[in-house]
C-alpha positions in Angstrom: -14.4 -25.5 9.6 -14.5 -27.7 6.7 -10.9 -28.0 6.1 -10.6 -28.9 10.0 -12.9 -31.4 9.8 -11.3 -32.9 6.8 -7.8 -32.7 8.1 -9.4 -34.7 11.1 -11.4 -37.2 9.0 -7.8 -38.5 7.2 -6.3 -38.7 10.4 -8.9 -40.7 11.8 -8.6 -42.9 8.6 -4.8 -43.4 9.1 -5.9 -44.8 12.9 -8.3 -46.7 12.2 -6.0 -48.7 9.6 -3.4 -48.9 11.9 -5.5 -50.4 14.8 -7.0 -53.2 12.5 -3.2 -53.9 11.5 -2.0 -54.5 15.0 -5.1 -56.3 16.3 -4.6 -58.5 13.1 -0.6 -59.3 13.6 -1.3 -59.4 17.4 -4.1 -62.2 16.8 -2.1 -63.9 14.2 0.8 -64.5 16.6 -1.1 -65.3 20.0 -3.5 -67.2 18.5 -3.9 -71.0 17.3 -6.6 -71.9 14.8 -4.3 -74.9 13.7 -5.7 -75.8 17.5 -9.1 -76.1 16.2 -8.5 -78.6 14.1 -6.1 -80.7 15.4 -9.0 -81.4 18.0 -11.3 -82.7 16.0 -13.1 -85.6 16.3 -12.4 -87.7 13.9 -8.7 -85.6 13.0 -8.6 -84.8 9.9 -5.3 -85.6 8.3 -2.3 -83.5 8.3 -2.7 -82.5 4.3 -6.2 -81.7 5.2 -5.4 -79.2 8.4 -2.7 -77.8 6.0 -5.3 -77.0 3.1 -7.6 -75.7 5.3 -5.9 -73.2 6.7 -3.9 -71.9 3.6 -7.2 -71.4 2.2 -8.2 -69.6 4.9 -4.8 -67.5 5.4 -4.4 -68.7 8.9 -1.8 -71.4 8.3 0.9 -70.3 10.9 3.5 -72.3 8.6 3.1 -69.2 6.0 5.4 -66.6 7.1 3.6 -63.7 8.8 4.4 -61.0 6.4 2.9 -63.1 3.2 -0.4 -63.4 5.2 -0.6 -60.0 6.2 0.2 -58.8 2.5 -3.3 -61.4 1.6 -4.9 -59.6 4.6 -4.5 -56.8 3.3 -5.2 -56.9 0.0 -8.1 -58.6 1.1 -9.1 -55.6 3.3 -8.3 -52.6 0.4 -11.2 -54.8 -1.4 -13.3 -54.7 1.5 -13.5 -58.1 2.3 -12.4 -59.3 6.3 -11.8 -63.3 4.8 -13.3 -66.1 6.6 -14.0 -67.1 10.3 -12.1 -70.4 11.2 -15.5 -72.1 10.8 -14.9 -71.1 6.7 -18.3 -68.3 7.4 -17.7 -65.1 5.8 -16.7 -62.3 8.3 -18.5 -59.6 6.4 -22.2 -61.6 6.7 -20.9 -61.7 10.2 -20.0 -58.1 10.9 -23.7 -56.9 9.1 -25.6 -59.2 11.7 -23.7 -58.3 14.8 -22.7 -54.7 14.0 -26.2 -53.8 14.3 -26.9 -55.4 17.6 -23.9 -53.5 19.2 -25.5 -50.3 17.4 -28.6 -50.6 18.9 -27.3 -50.9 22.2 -24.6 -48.0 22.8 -26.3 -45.5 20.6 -29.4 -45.5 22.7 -27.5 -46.2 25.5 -24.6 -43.2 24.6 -27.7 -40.7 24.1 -29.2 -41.1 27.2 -26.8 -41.2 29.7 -24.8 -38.3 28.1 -27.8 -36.5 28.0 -29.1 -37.1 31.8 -25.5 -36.8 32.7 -25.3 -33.4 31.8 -28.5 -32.2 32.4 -28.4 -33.2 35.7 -24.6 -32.4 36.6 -25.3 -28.7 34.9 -28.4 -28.6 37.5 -26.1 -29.8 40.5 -23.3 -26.9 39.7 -26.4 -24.6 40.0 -27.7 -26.1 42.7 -24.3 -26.3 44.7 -24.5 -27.9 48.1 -28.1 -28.5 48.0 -30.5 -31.6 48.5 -30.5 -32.0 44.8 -26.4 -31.7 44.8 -25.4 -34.0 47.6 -28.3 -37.1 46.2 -27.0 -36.6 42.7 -23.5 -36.5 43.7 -23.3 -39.3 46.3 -25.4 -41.4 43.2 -23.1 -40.9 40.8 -19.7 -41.9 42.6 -21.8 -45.4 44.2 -22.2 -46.0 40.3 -18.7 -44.9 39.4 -17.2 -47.2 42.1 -18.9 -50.2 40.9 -17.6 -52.0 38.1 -19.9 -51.9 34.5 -20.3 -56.0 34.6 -21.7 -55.5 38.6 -24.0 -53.1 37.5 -25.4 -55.6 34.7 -25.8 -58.3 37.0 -27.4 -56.5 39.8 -30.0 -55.0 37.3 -30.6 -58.7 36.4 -30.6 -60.2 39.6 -33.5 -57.2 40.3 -35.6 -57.4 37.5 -36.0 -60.9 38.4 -36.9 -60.4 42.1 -39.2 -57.9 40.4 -40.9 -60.3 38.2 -40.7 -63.0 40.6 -42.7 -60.7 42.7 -45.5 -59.0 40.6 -46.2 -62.5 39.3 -45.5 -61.2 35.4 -42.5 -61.4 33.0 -42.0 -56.9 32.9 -38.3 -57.0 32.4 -36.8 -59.2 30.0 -33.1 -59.9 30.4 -32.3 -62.9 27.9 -31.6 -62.2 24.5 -32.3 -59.5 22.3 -36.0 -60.6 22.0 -38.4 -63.2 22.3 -37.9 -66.8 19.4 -40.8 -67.7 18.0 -43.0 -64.3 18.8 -45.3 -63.5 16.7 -47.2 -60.6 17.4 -47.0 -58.3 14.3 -44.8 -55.3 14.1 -45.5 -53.5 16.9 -45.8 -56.2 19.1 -42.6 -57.3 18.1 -40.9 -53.4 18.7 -42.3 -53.9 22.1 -41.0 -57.1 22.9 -37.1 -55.8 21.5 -37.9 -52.7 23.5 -38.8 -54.5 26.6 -35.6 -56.9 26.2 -33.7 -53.6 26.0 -33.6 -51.7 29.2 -31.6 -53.8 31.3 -28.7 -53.6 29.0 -29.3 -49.7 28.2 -29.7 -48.8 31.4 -26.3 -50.6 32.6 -24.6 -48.7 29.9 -26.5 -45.0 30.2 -25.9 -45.6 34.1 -22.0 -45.4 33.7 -22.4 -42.1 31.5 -24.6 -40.9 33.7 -22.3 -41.2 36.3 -19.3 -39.8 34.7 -20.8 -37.3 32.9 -22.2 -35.7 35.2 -19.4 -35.4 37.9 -17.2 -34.0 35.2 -20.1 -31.5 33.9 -20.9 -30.2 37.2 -17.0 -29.1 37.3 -17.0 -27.6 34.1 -20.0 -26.0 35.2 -18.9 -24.0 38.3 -15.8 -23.2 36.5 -17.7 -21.1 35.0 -20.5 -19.4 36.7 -18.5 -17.1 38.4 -16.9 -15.5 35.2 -17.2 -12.1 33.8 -19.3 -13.0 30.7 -21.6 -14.8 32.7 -22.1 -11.5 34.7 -21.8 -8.9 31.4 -24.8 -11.2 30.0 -26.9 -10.6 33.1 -26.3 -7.0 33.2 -27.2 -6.6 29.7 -30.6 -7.8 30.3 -30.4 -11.6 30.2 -32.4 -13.1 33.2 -30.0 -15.7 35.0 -31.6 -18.8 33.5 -31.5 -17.4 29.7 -27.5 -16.2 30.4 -26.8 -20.0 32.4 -28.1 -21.7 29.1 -26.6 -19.7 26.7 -23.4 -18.5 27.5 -22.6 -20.6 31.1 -23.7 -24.5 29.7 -22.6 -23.8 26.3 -18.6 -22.8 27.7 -19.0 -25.3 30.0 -19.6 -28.3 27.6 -16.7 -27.5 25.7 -14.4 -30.2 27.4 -17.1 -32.2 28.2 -17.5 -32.3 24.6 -13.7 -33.4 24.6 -14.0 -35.7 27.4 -16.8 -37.8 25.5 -14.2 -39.7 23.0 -12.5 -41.0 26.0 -15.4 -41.9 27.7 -16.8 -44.2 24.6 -14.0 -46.2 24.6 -14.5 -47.2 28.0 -18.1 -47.5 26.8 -17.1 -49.9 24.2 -15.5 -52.2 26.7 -18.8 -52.2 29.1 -20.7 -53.5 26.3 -18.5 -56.6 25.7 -19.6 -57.5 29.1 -22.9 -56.4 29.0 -23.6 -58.3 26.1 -22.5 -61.7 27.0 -24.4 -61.3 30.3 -27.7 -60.6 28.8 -27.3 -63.1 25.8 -27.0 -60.3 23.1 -24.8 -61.6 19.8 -23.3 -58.4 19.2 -19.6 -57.6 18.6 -18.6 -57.6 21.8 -19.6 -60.8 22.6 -18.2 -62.0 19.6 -14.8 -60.9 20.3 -14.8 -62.4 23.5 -16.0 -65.9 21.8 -13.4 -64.8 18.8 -10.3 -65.2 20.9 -12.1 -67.9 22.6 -12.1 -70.0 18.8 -8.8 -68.7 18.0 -10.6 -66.8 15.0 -8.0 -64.6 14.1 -9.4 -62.4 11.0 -12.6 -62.2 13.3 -11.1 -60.6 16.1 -9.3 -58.5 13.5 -12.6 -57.1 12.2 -14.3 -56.7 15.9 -10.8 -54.2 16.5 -11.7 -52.2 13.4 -15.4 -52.0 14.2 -14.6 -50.9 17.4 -11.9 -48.6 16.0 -14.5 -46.7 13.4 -17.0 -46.2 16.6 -14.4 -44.8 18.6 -13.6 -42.5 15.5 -16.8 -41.7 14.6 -17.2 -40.7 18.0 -14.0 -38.4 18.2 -15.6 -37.1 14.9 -18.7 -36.0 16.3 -16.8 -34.6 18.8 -15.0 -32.1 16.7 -18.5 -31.3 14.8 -19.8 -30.3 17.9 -16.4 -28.6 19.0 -16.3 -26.4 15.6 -20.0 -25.8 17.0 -20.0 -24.6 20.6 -16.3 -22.5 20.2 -16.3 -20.1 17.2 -11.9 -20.1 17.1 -12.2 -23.7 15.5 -14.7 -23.0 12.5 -12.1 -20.2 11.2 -9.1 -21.9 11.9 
């Protein structure tokens, strides 16, 4: 297993260098930062413009390759280089990388978990009340559109509020300015400025999840193990959890890389509707600035999350099916 899961980690490495690169040489030959500064109010002379963006290697009269070669080198050092406001990208990435963190991790637990939980339920429960609510929920949620779902939680958190008379759900910003009400008060307030935009997220999952577990699940309730296990003893519920669920999250277990890439994209619009500065709203305001080594850096952090993800993935793989740990 450990040789698996290091011949996986390289690979991963390898993609996640290679994603950076094109999202770098893509940026630096759609995008105009010479723009920025040839708009300025009071225009800066043409020496100037030509300074500045040499010393911030995004001077589109260096050839491509000699800026890459910087960009690079820069990168093997750790270092992203400088927005096109001359801020460093790494003080940028530390701020915003957590924000985004925050968000889909929470967001990635819950509605994986409820997704399954409830689709492994549904298989059991085939045809049912239980089947037919959960089942007609989850394709109304998978037919609507991530940045529909975030404003229609909006738009009803404040009828709600606007109702009860009282500020429950908080839907601007990651928390309150100026609030000072010690540390817990303070958890509260972030927590309370955090469901909207985790519960747009985990709704997705949910749906998704568990459609494509309720299918793995009656793909396998039926089988011969499933039936051995009972006749050995097992009551049904203690052979469903242990031998039924476990087979059957095997390629939901797969399923889940794809899934966070889509994931990743929800957030971008989840974020810039509820006013969170994480990465995805940067990228979007990135390519809005023309800031190429920005959107550059966004790609990779979205790369090593998408990795990371495939990684856990295979850990939990190795896990469920005993073939990979001894291959």
């Amino acid at each position: 297993m450990g040789m698996f899961l290091i011949r996986r980690l390289l690979s991963y490495l390898v993609l996640i260098f290679l994603a950076s690169t094109f999202a770098y040489l893509l940026a630096a030959t759609t995008l105009s930062p010479r723009t920025n500064f040839e708009q300025l109010q009071p225009r800066p002379s043409q020496e100037a413009i030509e300074r500045e963006l040499t010393k911030l290697n995004l001077n589109d009269r260096t050839p491509l390759a000699e800026r890459y070669a910087v960009w690079v080198s820069d990168l093997a050092r750790g270092d992203f280089g400088q927005t096109v406001n001359d801020q460093s990208v790494n003080e940028q990435v530390v701020r915003k990388a957590g924000v985004t963190l925050r968000l889909i991790v929470v967001g990635t637990v819950i509605g994986c978990s409820v997704g399954v939980a409830i689709g492994a339920y549904a298989a059991v429960k085939q045809y049912r009340a239980f089947d037919k609510v959960s089942t007609g929920a989850a394709f109304v949620v998978l037919a609507v559109p991530t940045v529909v779902i975030a404003v229609s939680l909006r738009e009803a958190a404040r009828w709600f509020n606007a109702t009860t008379g009282r500020q429950w759900l908080n839907y601007g910003g990651e928390y309150t300015a100026g609030l000072d009400a010690g540390f817990w008060g303070t958890l509260a307030d972030r927590l309370q400025h955090g469901i909207l935009p985790t519960a747009t997220l985990a709704l997705a999952l949910f749906a998704a999840f568990s459609r494509y577990q309720r299918n793995m699940m009656l793909d396998v309730l039926g089988s011969d193990f499933v039936r051995t296990a009972m006749a050995k003893g097992l009551t049904r519920r203690a052979a469903l959890l242990k031998h039924a669920l476990r087979t059957a999250l095997i390629p939901t277990i797969t399923y889940f890389t794809f899934t966070f890439g889509i994931l990743l994209a929800g957030t971008t619009f989840t974020e810039k509707i509820y006013g969170w500065h994480g990465m995805g709203a940067w990228v979007v305001d990135s390519i809005v600035q023309n800031d190429v080594n920005a959107v550059a850096a966004v790609t990779c952090f979205m790369a090593v999350c998408v990795m990371a993800a495939s990684f856990l993935s295979d850990i939990l793989y190795a896990w469920l099916d005993p073939r990979v740990r001894v291959s």
